[in-house]
N, C-alpha and C positions, 0 to 999 in steps of 0.2 A: 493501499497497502495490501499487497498479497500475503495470505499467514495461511500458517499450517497447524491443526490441532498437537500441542506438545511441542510446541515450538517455544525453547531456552528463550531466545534471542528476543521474539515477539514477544514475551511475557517482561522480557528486560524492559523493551523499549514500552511497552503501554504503562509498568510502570514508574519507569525515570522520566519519560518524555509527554506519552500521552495523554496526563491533565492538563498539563501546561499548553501543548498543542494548540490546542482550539484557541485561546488565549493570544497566541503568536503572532508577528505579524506575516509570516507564512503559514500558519494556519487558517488565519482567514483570509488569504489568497488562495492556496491551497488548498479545502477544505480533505478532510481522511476519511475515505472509502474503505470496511475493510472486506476484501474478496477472500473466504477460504480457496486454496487453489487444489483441495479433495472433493468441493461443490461443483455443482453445476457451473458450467463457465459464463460470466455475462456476455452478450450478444457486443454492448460497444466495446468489451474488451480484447474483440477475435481478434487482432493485430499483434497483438501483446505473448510471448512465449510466457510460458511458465519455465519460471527457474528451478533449478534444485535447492536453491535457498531460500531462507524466507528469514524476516521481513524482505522483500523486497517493495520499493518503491516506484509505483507509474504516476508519473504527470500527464495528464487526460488534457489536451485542447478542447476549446466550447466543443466543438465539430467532431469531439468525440476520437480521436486519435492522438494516440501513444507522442509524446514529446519527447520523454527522458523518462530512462529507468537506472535506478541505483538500487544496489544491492547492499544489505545488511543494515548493522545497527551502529 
C-alpha cells in the first residue's frame, strides 16, 4: 500500500478497512506493506511508478515484481 503523510483517503481506508484486513481472506494471501511514497524508495519496488494518488495498491509476486496496481480507496 503506497501512502502519503495527510493522506484523506489513506486514513479512510486504515480506518474502515484496515483491522479487518489482516483478518481477510485476502489479507492473508495478500499480506499489507505500507511504503510512504515521501521515503526512501524500496529497492524490490524499482519497477513500480509512483502515482499521484495514494492509497494506491501493488501486488508483489514471490520474485518480487509488480503484478497489479490499483489505485485509490
Amino acid at each position: 500500500m503506497l501512502v502519503r503523510p495527510g493522506c484523506h483517503w489513506c486514513r479512510k481506508w486504515e480506518t474502515e478497512i484496515g483491522p479487518a484486513y489482516p483478518r481477510s481472506a485476502e489479507g492473508r494471501r495478500a499480506p499489507l506493506r505500507r511504503v510512504d511514497v515521501t521515503g526512501p524508495w524500496p529497492k524490490d519496488l524499482e519497477g513500480v511508478t509512483v502515482d499521484a494518488f495514494t492509497p494506491t495498491f501493488v501486488l508483489v509476486h514471490r520474485a518480487h515484481r509488480a503484478v497489479e496496481e490499483t489505485v485509490g480507496h
